[in-house]
N, C-alpha and C positions, 0 to 999 in steps of 0.2 A: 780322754774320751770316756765317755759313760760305755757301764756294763754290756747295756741293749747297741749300740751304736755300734760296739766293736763286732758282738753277732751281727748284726747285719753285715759289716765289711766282711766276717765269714762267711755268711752264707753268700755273697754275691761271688767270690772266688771260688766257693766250692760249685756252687752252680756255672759258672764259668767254664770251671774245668770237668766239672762230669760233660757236658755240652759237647766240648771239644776233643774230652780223652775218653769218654764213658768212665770215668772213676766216681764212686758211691758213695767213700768213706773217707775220712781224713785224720789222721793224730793230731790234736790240737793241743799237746802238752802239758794235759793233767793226768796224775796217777794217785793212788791210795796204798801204795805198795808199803809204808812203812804204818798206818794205820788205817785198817777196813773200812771203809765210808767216810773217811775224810780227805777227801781228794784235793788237792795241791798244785801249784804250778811247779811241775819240774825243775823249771830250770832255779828256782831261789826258794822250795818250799814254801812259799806264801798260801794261804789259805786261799781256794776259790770262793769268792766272794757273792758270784753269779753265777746260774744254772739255768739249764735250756732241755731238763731229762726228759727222755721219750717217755710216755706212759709204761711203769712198773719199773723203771728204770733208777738208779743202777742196779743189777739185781746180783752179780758176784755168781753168775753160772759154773758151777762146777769150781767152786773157790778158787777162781783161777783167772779171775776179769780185774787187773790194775790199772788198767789203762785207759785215756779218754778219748773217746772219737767221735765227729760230728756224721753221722750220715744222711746223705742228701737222700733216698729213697724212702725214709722217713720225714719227711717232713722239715727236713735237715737240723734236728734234736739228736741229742748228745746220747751215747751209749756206754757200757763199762764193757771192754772187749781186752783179752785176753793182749796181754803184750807183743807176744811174738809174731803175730797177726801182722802181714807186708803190706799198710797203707801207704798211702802217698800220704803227707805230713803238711801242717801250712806253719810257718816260723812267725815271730816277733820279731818287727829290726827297729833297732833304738835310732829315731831321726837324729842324724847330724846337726850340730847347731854351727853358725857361721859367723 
């Protein structure tokens, strides 16, 4: 799947789900926690490759934003939000082959 393709499959699930849950924001598993402005896919460290930042974004408020979240009340663009922050999360699942 291309970069743009897979945001749209996110934003259709986060739209989805604010819809139904009212939920705003979502962890979408990238962080910068082990270098500032190089944000990462969690789960294998790979670089991200593709970015969807809100205007002025990521901005690292109060040196304290490692974490990556799409929020739907923006436009559903990506923000740099403080870790400990209790979003709802959306996963990767690797399709089974047959």
């Amino acid at each position: 799947m291309t970069p743009a393709y897979t945001s749209s499959l996110l934003l259709l699930a986060c739209v989805t789900m604010t819809t139904a849950h009212r939920l705003f924001a979502y962890w979408i598993g990238g962080w910068d926690v082990h270098s500032e402005g190089s944000f990462v896919w969690a789960s294998d460290n790979r670089p991200i490759t593709f970015s969807d930042w809100a205007g002025a974004q990521p901005d690292n408020t109060g040196n304290n934003e490692d974490c990556l979240e799409i929020r739907v009340v923006v436009g559903s663009l990506w923000n740099d939000r403080t870790c400990s922050i209790r979003n709802r999360y959306i996963c990767e699942k690797v399709k089974k082959s047959f």
